[in-house]
N, C-alpha and C positions, 0 to 999 in steps of 0.2 A: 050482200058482200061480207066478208070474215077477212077483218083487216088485222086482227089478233093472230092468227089460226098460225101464220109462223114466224115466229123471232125473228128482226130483222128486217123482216120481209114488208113493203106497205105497197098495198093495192090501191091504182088510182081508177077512181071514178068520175071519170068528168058530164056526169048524168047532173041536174039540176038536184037531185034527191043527195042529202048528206051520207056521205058511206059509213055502217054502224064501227062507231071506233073509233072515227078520223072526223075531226072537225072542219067544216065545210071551206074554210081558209088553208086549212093545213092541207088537204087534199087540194087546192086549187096552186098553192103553192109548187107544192109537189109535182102536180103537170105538168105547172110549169117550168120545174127543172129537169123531167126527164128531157118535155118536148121541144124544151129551147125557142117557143114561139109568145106562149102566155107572158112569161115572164122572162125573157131571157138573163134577164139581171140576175136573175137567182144563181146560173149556171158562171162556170170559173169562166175567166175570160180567155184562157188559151183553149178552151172546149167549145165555144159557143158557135165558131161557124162550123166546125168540123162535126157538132150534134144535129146545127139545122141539115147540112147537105146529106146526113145517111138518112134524116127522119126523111129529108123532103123525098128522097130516093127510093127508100122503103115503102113508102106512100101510093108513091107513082107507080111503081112495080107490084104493088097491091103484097111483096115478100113480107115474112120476118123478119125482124129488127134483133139485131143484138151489136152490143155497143158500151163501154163504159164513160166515166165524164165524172168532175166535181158538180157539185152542187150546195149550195147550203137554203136551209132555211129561215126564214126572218132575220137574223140580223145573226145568227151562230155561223158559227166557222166551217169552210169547204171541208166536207168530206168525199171520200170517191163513190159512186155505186156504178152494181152493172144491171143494164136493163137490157129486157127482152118483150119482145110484143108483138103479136097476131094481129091480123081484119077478122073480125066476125060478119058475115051475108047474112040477114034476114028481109027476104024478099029484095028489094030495090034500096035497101040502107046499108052502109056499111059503118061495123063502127073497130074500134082499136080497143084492144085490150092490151095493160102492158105493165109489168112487175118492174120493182126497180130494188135492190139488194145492196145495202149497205155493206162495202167490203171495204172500207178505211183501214181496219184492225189487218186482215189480210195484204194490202196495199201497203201497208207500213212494214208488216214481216218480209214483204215480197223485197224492200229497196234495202231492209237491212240485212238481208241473206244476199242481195245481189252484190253489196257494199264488201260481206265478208269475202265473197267470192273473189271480188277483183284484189283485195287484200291480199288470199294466200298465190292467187295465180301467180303477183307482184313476187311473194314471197318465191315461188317455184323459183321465177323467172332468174333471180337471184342467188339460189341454190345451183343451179344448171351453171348460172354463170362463173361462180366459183367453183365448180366442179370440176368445168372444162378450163382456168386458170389453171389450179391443181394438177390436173391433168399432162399441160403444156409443162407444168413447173418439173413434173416427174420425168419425161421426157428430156429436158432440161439439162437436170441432174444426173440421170443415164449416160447420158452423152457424156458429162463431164467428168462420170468416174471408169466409164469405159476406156475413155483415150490414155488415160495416166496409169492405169491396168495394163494394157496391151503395152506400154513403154517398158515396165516392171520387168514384166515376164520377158518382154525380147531381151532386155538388160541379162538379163537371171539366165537365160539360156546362152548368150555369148559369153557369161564372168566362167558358164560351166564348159563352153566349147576352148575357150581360150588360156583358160587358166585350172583348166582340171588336177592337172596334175599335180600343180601347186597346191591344191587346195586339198589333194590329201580327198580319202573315201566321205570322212566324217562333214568335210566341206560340201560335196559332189551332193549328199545326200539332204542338207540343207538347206541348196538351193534346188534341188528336186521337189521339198517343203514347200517352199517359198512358190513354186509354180504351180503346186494343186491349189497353194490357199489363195494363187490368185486365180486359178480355174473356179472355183469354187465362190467363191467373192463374184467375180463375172456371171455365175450363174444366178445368183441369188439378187444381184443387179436386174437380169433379163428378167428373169421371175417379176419383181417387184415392179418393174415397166408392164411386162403383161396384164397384173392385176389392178394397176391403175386405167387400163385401156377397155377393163369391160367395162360395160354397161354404156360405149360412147354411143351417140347419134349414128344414126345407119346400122345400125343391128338389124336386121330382118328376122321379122317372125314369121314361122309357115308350120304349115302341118306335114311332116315328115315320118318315118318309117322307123323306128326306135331300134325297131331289131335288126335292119341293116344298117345304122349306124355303127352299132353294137358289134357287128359283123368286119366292118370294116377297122374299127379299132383294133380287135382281137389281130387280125391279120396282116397285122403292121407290127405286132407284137411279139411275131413265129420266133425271134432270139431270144428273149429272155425264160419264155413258153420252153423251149427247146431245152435252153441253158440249167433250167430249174427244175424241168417235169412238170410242171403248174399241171393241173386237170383242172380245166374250166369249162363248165358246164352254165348254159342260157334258158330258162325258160322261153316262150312266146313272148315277145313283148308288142304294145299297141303302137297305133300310130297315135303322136303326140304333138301338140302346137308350141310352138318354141322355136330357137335359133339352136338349131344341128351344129354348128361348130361347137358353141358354146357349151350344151350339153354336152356333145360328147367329149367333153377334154374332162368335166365329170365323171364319166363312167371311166375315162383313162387313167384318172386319177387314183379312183379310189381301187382298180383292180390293179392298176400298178402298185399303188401302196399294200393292197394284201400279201401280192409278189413277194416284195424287197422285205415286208414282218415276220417271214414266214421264219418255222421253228428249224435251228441248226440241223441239218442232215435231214428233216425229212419234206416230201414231195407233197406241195401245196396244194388244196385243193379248193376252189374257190365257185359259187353258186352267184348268179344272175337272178334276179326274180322281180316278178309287180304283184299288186294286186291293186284292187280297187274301192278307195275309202269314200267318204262325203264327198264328190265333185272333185275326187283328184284321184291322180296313181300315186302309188308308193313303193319305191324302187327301193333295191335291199341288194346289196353286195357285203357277201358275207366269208370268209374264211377260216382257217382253224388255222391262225396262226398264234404268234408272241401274246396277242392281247394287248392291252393298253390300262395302266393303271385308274384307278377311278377317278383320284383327283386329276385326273388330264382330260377328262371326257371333253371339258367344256374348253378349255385352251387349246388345245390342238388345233381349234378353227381359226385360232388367230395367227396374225402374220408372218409371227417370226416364231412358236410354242417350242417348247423343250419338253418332249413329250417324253413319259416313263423315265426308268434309269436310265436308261443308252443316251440322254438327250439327242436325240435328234433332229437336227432344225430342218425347216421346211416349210413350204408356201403353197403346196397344193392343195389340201384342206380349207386356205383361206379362200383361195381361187375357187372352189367346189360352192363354199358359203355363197359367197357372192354373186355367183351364177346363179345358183338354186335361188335364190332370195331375186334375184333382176327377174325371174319367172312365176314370184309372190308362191314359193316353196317354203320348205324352212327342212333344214338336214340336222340330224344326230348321229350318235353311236353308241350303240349296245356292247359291251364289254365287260371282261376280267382278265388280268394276267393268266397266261399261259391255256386260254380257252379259246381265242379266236376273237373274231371283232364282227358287228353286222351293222354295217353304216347304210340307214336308209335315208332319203329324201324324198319331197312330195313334190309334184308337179299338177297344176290344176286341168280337169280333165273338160276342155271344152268341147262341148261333143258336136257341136257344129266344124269344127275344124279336124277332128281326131277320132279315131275308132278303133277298135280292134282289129285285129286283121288274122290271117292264115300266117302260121311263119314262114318266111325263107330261110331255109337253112343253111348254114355252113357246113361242106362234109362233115359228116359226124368222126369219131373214132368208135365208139361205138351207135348202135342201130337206137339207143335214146339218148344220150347226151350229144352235145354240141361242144367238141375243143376252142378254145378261145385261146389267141395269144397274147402273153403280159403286156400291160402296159408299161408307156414308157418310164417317164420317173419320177415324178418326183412320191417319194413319200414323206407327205407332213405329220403322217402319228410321228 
């Protein structure tokens, strides 16, 4: 017997003959704590009937044994192992052969990995829970600058039906002011409720059809398309696993914002496309419009940015972020003033859920491109 042969490892022999390596006590010990019978003492006390009933079962059943259990030797401290063991038949004798593997070191990893686990779940559990607070809070808040809004402007539209004449053009025109900045205020109100509402509990995710999503945005969009000239042209796009609402108010975003950037007087034209990186697509909507300064690249994604000269305010961009990223994307954008913008995102390509496909097309206007119509609005460059 080769009681050395692996780390760890001690081979018992319960033959009268000493096993080379293992001293005839230390090996008798050891049986006795795999087999819970010799010596049962040696084995932990919450292990000892639950090691005799598989041995005695294993036994009986003439099967394999596997099974772990404390045990210690001579007077040192419980450690764990795991044991495994056969019958050997020669002729009319049967005898047990059976490893036992010290896995303490392992065992100890195992409860302090298990420990950090329940830690950051706690920690999840906690995050969720103030998220959906938040949440409620933001709704909250909507509500309560919604009502005082809608007072404002009915105010502002009687001061102007009742007292017009009084008040003279330069008046009439002020509170005309006064009722886009509370359209406007209202809007950016809904907006900021929106963006607090993704990512809630019950989002479904499915594998859906990217390029009739695509389809179906463009042609909700035939006014502004119309209004503009926009040419928008679609590549094939796959099918992809993800929540179709939520993406597509993405792609609405970002071709609406090409729309509304586009250069004074001339007729927009604006490309669709994927390709296919490490385990993801990568979406690209691109135009030859305004551009977007360099130092804005990286704000624009945020909430409220004041993007280029024009400042612009806007929330769709952040809404795009935050989508893309609830689907473990991550979005940018390629630009220069007066060159155009190509804002692409990644979506991860899980091919069990998602695949390529044939396109369906939306009447073309011509026999290779695909016309798309503008999206709705918001632009946050």
């Amino acid at each position: 017997m080769i009681a050395k042969a692996i780390p760890g490892v001690l081979f018992v022999d319960e033959s009268p003959h000493e096993p080379e390596g293992v001293s005839k006590p230390q090996g008798e010990r050891a049986a006795g704590a795999w087999a819970g019978f010799e010596q049962p003492a040696l084995l932990h006390p919450d292990d000892t009937d639950r090691v005799a009933a598989e041995t005695a079962a294993g036994a009986a059943a003439g099967a394999p044994l596997g099974f772990t259990f404390r045990a210690r030797i001579a007077d040192g401290p419980y450690r764990w192992y795991q044991a495994r063991s056969a019958s050997l038949h020669t002729g009319s004798n049967a005898q047990w052969v059976a490893v036992a593997v010290d896995i303490d070191d392992l065992k100890h990893h195992e409860e302090e990995l298990t420990g950090k686990a329940r830690e950051l779940i706690q920690a999840v559990n906690r995050l969720l829970q103030a998220n959906r607070y938040l949440q409620q809070l933001a709704v909250t808040i909507a509500h309560d600058f919604l009502s005082p809004l809608a007072t404002i402007k009915s105010l502002a539209s009687w001061i102007s039906q009742a007292h017009g004449p009084d008040l003279g053009s330069s008046g009439v025109e002020d509170l005309e002011l006064l009722q886009q900045s509370v359209d406007r205020l209202r809007a950016l109100v809904d907006a900021v409720l929106e963006c607090s509402q993704i990512g809630l509990e019950g989002s479904p995710f499915s594998a859906f059809d990217c390029e009739q999503a695509v389809a179906s945005i463009v042609k909700s969009l035939q006014a502004e398309i119309g209004s503009t000239g926009a040419a928008i042209t679609v590549d094939p796009l796959p099918r992809i696993f993800g929540n179709r609402e939520l993406l597509a108010s993405v792609f609405q975003n970002l071709i609406s914002n090409a729309i509304r950037c586009r250069k004074p007087g001339v007729r927009p034209n604006i490309h669709v496309s994927v390709s296919k990186g490490r385990g993801e697509w990568i979406f690209a909507v691109e135009d030859d419009g305004i551009g977007i300064d360099p130092d804005c690249r990286e704000r624009i994604f945020e909430l409220f940015p004041q993007a280029g000269s024009k400042g612009r305010l806007g929330i769709g961009l952040s809404i795009c972020k935050r989508v893309v990223e609830m689907h473990g994307g991550r979005i940018w954008v390629e630009s220069e003033p007066g060159r155009g913008a190509r804002f692409s995102f990644t979506i991860p390509n899980n091919t069990r859920n998602s695949d390529t496909k044939r396109t369906t097309r939306i009447p073309p206007t011509t026999e290779k491109t695909k016309a798309l119509a503008p999206l709705g609005s918001s632009q946050s460059a």
